[in-house]
N, C-alpha and C positions, 0 to 999 in steps of 0.2 A: 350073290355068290362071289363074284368080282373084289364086291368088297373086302368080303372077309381071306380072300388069297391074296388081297396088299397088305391087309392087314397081318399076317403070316408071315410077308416076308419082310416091311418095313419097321414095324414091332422090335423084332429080334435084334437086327442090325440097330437101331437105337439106342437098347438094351445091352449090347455088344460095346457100342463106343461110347457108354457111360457107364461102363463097367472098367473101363482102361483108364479115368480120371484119376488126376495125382492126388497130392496132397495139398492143393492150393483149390479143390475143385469143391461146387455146391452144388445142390440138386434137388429139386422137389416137384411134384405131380398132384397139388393141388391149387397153383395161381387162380388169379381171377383174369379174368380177360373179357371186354366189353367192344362193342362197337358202337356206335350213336350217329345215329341218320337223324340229320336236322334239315327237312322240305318245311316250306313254308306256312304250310297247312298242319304239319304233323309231325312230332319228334316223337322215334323209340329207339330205344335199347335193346341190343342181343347180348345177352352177358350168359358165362360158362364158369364154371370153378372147375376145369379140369385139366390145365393150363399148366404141362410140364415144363421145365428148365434144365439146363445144365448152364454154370459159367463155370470155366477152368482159367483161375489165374496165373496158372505157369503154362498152358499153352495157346493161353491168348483165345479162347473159344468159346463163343457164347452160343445155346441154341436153345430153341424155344418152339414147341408145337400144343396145335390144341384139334381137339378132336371137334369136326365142324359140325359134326351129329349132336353134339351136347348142347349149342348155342339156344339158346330160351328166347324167344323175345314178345313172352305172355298170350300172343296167340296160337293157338295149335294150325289155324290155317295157316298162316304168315307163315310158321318154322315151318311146315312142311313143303310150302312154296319156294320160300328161302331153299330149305337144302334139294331140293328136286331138281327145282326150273333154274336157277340163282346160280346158287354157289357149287349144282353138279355133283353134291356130296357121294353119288354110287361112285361115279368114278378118280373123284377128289376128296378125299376125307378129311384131309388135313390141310392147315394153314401153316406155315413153319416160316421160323426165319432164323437165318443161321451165318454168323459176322464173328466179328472181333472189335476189342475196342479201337478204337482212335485216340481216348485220351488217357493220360496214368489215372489210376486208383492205385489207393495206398490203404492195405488192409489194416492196418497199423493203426490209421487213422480212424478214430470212433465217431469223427461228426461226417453229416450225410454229403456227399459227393457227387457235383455234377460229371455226367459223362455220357460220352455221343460213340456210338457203336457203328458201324460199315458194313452193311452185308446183302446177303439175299431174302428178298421176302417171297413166298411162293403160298399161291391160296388158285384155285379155278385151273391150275396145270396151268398158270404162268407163272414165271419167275422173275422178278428183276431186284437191282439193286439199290439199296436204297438207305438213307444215313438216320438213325433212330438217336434220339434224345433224351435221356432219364435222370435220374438219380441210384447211386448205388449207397446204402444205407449198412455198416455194421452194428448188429445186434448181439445179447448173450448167444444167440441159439441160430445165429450164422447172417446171411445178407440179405437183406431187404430192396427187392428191386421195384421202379415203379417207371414208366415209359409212358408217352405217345404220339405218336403220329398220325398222318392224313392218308387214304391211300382215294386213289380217281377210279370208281368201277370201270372205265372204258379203258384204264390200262391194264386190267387183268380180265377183259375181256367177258366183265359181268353186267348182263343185260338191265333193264331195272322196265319194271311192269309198264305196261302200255297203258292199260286201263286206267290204273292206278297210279300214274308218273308222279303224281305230287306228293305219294306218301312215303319214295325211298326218294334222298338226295343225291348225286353225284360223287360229294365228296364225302367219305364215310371215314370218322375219327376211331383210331382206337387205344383204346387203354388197356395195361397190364399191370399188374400187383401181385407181387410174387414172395414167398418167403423162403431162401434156400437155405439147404442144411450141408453142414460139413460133408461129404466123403470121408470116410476111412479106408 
C-alpha cells in the first residue's frame, strides 16, 4: 500500500516538471538500463526497458528514473530477493539520478559527443553525488544517450547475501541506452 501512495504522489510531480520543458527538451519512457555483477564464480545482469529521461538543454537538466520493480535478472527467485531483502523496492521503488552537464554539447552537431554530467544518484533511500560519463548522440528522431558507471553497494547501503557472497559483486556496473524525443 505504501507503495502505491509514493507512487501517487512522486508520479505526478514528475509528470508536472516534464510537462514545463522548453523547447530544447527530450524525453522518453522507454530506455534500457542494465546493471552487471561480476563475482568470481558468477556474472548476471538486471536489465529493465522502462527507463524514463528527460534532458532539457536550455535549463541545463538531466534526469533519469527507472522503476526497481521492472529489473529482470532471469531468476524469479533472485528478482524477488533483489527487490524485497536488496534493494527495499516497498519502500524504494526508484533509482533516479538527477545532474546537469559539465561539458558543452552542441545540438548542431550531428556526430556523436562525449560528455560527463554531475549530479545525484539515489537508489535504497540514499542519495549521493556522483559524476557520470556518456555520449550524447543526434539522430533524425531526437538524441541518443548511452552512459556508465560503477556504483559500491556499501555506499548506498545495499547488503549482498551472506549465503551466497560469491554470487553478487561489490562493485555493480551500470549501463543506460536511451532514445529521447523532442518536446513540443
Amino acid at each position: 500500500m505504501k507503495k502505491y501512495l509514493l507512487l501517487l504522489f512522486v508520479v505526478p510531480l514528475l509528470l508536472v516538471r516534464f510537462d514545463e520543458v522548453s523547447a530544447q527538451a527530450y524525453m522518453a519512457e522507454d530506455g534500457y538500463v542494465e546493471f552487471i555483477s561480476t563475482a568470481p564464480l558468477l556474472e548476471f545482469k538486471g536489465v529493465s526497458n522502462h527507463l524514463t529521461g528527460l534532458i532539457d538543454l536550455d535549463e541545463n537538466l538531466i534526469d533519469f528514473y527507472v522503476d526497481l520493480t521492472t529489473i529482470d535478472t532471469g531468476i524469479q527467485r533472485r528478482n524477488r530477493d533483489m527487490r524485497s531483502t536488496y534493494l527495499n523496492t516497498d519502500r524504494f521503488p526508484f533509482a533516479e539520478f538527477t545532474g546537469s552537464l559539465l561539458t558543452d554539447f552542441d545540438s548542431e552537431n550531428q556526430a556523436k559527443q562525449q560528455v560527463k554530467t554531475l549530479g545525484k544518484f539515489s537508489i535504497n533511500g540514499v542519495e549521493r553525488e556522483i559524476e557520470v560519463e556518456g555520449t550524447l548522440e543526434p539522430t533524425p528522431d531526437g538524441l541518443l544517450l548511452e552512459a556508465s558507471w560503477v556504483i559500491l553497494l556499501d555506499d548506498y547501503n545495499i547488503d549482498r547475501p551472506r549465503v551466497l557472497f560469491y554470487e553478487l559483486a561489490e562493485e555493480q556496473t551500470v549501463n543506460i541506452s536511451i532514445l529521447l524525443y523532442p518536446r513540443e
